[in-house]
C-alpha positions in Angstrom: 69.8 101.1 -79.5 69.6 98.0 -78.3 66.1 97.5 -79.9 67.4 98.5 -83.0 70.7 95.6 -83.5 68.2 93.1 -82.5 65.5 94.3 -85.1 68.8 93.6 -87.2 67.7 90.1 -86.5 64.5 89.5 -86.0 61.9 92.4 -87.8 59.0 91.8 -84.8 61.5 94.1 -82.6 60.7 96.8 -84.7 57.0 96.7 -84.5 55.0 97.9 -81.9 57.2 100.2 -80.7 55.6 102.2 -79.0 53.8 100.0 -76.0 57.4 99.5 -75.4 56.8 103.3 -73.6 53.4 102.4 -72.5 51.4 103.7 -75.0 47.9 101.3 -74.9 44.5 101.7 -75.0 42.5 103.2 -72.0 40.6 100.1 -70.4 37.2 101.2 -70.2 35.5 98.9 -68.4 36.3 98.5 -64.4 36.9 94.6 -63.9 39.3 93.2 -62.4 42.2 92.3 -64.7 45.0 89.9 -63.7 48.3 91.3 -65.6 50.6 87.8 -66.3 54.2 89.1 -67.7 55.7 86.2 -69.7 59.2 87.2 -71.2 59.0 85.0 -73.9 58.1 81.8 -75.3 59.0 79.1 -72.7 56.9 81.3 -70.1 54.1 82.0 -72.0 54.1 77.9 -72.4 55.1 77.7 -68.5 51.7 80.3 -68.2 49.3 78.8 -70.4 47.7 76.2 -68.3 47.8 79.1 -65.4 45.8 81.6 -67.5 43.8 78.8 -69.2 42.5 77.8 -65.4 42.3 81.1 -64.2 39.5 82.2 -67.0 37.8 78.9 -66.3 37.2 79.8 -62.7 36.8 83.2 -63.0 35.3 84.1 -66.2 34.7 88.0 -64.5 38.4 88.8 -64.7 39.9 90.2 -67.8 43.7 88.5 -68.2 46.3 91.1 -70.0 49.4 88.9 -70.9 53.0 91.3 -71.6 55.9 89.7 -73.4 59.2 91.2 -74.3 60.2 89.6 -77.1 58.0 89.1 -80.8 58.4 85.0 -80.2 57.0 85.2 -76.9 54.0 87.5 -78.5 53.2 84.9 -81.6 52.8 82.3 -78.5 50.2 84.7 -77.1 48.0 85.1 -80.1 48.9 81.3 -81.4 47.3 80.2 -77.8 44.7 82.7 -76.7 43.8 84.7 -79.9 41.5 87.6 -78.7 40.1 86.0 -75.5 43.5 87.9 -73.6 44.9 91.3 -74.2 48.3 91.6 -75.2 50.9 94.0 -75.3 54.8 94.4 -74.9 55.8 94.6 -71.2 57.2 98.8 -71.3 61.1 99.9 -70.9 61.4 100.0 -66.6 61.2 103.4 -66.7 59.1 105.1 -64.3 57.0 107.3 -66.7 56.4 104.2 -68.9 55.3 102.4 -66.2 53.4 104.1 -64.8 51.6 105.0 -68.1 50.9 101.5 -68.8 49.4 100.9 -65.2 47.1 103.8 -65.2 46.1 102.9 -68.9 45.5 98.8 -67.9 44.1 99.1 -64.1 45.4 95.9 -63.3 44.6 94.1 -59.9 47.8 92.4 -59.9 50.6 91.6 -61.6 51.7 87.6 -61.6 55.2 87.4 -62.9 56.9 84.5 -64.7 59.8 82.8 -62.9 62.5 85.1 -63.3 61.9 88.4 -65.4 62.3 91.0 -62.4 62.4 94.9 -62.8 62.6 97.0 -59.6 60.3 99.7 -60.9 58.0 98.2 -62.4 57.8 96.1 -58.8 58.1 99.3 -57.2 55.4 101.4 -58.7 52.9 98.3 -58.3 53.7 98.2 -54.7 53.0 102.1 -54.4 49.9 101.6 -56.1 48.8 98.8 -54.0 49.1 95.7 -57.4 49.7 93.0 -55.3 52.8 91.2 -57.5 53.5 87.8 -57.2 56.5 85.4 -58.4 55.1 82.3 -60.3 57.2 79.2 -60.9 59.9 81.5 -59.5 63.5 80.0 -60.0 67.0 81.5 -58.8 70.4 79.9 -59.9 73.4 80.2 -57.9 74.7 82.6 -61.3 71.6 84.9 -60.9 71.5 85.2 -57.3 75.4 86.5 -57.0 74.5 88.6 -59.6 71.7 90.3 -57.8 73.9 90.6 -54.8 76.4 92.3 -56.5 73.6 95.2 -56.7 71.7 94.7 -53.5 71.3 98.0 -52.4 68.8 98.2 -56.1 67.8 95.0 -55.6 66.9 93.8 -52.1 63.7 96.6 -52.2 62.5 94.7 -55.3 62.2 91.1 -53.3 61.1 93.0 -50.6 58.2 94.1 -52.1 56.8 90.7 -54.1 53.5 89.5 -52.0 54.0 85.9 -52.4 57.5 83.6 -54.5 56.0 80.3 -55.3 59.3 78.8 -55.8 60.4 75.6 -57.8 62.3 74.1 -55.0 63.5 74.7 -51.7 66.8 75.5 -53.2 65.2 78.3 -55.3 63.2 79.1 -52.0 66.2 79.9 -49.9 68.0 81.8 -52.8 65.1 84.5 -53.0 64.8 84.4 -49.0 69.0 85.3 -48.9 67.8 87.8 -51.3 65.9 89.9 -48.8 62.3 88.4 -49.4 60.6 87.4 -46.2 60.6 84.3 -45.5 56.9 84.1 -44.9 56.3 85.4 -48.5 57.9 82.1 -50.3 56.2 79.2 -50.8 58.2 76.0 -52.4 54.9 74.8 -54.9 57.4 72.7 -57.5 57.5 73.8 -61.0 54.5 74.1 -63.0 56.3 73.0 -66.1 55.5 69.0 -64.6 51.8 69.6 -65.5 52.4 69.6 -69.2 49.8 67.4 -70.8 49.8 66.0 -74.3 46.4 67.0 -75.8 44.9 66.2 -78.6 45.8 68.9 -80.7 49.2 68.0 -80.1 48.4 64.7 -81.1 46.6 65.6 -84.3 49.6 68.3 -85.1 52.4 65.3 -84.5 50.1 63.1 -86.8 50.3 65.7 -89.2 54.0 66.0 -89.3 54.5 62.3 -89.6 52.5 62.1 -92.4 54.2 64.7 -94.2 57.6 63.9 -93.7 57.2 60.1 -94.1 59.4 59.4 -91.3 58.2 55.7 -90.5 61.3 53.5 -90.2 63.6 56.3 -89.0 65.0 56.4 -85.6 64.3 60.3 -84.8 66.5 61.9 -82.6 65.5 65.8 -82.2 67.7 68.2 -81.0 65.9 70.5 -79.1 66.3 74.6 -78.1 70.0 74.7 -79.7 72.0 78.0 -80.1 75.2 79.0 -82.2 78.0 77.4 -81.1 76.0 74.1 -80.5 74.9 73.3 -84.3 78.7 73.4 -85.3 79.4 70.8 -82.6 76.1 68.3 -83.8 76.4 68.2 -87.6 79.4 66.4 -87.5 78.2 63.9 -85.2 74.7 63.9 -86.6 76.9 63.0 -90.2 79.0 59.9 -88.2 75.7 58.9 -86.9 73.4 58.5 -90.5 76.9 57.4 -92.0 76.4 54.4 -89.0 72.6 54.0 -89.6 71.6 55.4 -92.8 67.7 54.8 -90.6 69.0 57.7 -88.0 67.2 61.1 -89.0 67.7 64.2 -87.0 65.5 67.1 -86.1 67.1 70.3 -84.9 65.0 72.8 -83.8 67.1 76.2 -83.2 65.9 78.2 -80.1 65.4 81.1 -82.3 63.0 81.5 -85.2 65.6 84.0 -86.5 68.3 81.1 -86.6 65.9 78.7 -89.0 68.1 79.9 -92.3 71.1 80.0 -90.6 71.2 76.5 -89.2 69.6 75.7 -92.8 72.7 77.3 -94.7 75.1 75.2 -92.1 73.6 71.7 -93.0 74.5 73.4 -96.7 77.9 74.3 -96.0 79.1 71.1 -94.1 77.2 68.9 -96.6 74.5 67.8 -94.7 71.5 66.4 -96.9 68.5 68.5 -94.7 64.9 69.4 -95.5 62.9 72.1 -93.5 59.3 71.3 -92.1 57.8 74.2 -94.4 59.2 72.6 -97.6 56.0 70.3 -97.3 57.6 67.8 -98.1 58.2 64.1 -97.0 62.2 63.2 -96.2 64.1 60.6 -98.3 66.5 57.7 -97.7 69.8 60.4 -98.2 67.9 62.9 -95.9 69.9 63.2 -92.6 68.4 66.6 -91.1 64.9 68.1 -90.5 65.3 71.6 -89.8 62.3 72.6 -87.6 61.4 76.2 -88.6 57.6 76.2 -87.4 56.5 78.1 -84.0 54.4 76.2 -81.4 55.7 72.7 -82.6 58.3 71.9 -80.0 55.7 69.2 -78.0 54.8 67.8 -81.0 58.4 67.4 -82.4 59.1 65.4 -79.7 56.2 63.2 -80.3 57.8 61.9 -83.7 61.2 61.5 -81.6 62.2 57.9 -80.6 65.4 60.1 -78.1 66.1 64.0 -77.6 69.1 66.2 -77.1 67.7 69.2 -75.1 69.9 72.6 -76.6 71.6 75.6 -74.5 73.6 73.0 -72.5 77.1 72.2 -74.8 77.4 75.8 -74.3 77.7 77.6 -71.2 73.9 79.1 -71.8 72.3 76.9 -68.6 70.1 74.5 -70.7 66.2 74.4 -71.6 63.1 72.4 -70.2 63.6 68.5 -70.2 59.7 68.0 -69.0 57.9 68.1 -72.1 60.7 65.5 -73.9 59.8 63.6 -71.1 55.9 63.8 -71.3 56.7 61.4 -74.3 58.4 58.9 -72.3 61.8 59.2 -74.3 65.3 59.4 -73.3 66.9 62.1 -72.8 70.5 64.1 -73.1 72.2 66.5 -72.1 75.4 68.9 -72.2 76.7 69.9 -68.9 75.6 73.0 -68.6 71.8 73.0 -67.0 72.3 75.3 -63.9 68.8 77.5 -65.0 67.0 73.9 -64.4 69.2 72.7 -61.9 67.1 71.4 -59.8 65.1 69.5 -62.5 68.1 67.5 -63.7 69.2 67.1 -60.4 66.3 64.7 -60.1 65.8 63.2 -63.4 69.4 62.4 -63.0 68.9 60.7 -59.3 66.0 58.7 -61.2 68.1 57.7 -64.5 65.5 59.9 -66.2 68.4 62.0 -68.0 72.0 61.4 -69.1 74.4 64.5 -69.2 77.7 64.8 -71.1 80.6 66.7 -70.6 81.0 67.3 -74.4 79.9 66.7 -78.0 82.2 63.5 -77.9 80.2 61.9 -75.0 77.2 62.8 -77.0 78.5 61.2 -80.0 79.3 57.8 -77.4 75.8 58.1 -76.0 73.5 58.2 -78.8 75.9 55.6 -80.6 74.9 53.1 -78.3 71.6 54.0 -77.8 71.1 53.4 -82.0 72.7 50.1 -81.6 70.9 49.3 -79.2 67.5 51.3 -77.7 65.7 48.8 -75.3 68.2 49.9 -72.1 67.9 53.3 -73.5 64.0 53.3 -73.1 63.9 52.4 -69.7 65.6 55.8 -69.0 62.5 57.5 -71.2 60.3 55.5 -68.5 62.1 56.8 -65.6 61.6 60.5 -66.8 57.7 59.9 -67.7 57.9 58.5 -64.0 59.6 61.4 -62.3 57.1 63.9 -64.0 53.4 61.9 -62.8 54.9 62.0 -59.5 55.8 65.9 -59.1 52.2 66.8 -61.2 49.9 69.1 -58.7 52.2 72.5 -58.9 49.7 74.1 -60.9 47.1 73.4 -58.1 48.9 74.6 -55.8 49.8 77.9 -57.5 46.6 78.1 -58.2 45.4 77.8 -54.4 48.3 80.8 -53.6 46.8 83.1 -56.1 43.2 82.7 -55.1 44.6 83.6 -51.6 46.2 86.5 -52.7 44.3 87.9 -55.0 40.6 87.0 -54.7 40.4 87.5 -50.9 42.0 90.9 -51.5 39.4 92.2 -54.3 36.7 91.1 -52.0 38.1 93.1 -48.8 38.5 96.4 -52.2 35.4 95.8 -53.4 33.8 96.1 -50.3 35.2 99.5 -49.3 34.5 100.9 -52.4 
């Protein structure tokens, strides 16, 4: 049922169906196969350099890569075409599950930083899959929600072979959850190794030079969700009615929200072009809807400031790191407890501003259109914060070849 409403919404939830019960191919071959769950977009990004590495330096394991939702899956294909295999992540159900596994073999299972299911953990740990937490985070919401079941739930930390947490915050959450202690290793968060590459580079050329936007001061407003594009087209109005240069690009959260937040700029009068019109802005355009997948780093590559999404609302915020790979300032609602610990320390360095409301917003960006120079020191501070906390991915990497690569050899050996 719950399938079904959201294929309301987006169609890709009614495709596929059926890995959802753990119908895949038979593996044929007997490799060893590192499984990588990513729920959805932002983990598959927070994955990619993992899986990218891990091929590089071990060219003999096959990588199968599970997603739950049909953005997170387009991110699969868009980054690794047919070099991975791919498939939903099955309903945690015991039958599913343990179709999937028998069907797959994996040698383990490396889990993106939050998306937890106790059978799933607890038919791996039967079966001897080593399963590991990467880039784990724990906010103080989700852990009293996990305690509130710990009788279901304390088995299911139990049985994780390593947590490479995000911070030691994060670390002594899942330790308070019941994992031991000696299974969780603080590594920092992967998401501070995001590079800019040069396709990124080409792709924001691209964009520039489409929609003409030389001249403009660029805000984008990143990962925003209902309830948050209500509250920023007025102020995105006051703001071109200040500085007919100002030009903002909103770029909902959800591909399923590109005509929505399209027919809003309609209703409140809002001059706004998408990206897929192909076509460059002009001097009455105040909005650039951003309705392409895979963009988001490039977006913020036209930007000259960002507003990062889910934070006017209380949804916990989005990533601030790959805004401030560009160097740019950055905002933000109140609401950032799932990356706490991240804005905790771009705010200590003056790398991020926060707001209690739309109205501060409209305050802050004000000033920084008047005037940007303090504004960019703030987009240096970020840049700063990120060069100094690189080297997670390393050290993830380091963990895994403990855990995993040791432990084939010892299998191999005794079969």
């Amino acid at each position: 049922m719950r399938l079904y409403w959201r294929s309301l919404k987006s169609i890709g939830y009614r495709q596929r169906i059926y890995e959802r019960f753990g119908q895949v191919p038979a593996r044929k071959d007997d490799s060893p196969l590192l499984w990588v769950h990513a729920v959805s977009v932002g983990e598959t990004i927070a994955a990619t350099p993992l899986i990218q590495q891990w091929q590089a330096q071990h060219p003999d394991w096959r990588i199968c890569v599970t997603t739950t939702t049909p953005t997170g899956s387009d991110r699969v294909r868009a980054a690794f075409g047919d070099s991975v295999l791919h498939y939903y992540l099955p309903y945690d159900v015991p039958s599913f599950i343990q179709r999937f596994i028998k069907r797959l073999k994996p040698s383990a299972l490396v889990i993106m930083e939050t998306e937890l299911w106790p059978n799933l953990l607890a038919i791996c740990s039967e079966q001897g899959i080593p399963s590991i937490l990467a880039n784990g985070r724990m906010s103080e919401r989700s852990m009293r929600g996990y305690r509130k079941l710990g009788s279901l739930t304390r088995p299911m930390f139990e049985q994780l072979r390593v947590i490479s947490a995000q911070s030691t915050v994060d670390a002594s959450r899942f330790v308070a959850l019941g994992t031991p202690d000696a299974h969780v290793v603080t590594t920092g968060s992967i998401k501070f190794d995001v590079s800019i590459s040069d396709e990124v580079l080409d792709r924001r050329d691209a964009l520039a030079q489409q929609l003409h936007i030389a001249g403009r001061k660029v805000c984008v407003f990143a990962s925003t969700h209902p309830g948050e594009d209500e509250q920023l087209l007025p102020l995105i109005q006051q703001l071109y009615a200040t500085d007919k240069r100002f030009l903002a690009v909103i770029v909902p959260r959800h591909p399923e929200r590109f005509d929505a937040v399209v027919g809003l700029c309609q209703q409140q009068a809002v001059p706004a072009i998408r990206v897929t019109d192909s076509r460059p802005v002009s001097a009455s355009t105040a909005v650039v809807v951003g309705d392409t997948m895979g963009d988001m780093l490039a977006f913020y590559g036209l930007a000259d400031a960002a507003f990062i999404g889910g934070s006017l609302i209380d949804h916990g915020g989005h990533n601030f790191l790959e805004a401030a790979a560009w160097g740019i300032p950055i905002f933000s609602g109140k609401h950032v407890f799932n990356f706490q610990s991240v804005a905790d320390e771009l705010v200590k360095a003056e790398g991020l501003t926060l707001v209690q409301d739309v109205n501060g917003l409209q305050t802050l960006l004000g000033s920084w259109l008047v005037e940007p120079r303090p504004w960019n020191k703030t987009g240096e501070a970020a840049l700063q914060v990120l060069d100094e906390n690189r080297g997670a991915l390393d050290r993830l990497m380091a963990i895994l070849e403990s855990a995993l690569i040791d432990q084939h050899a010892v299998v191999e050996a005794k079969s």
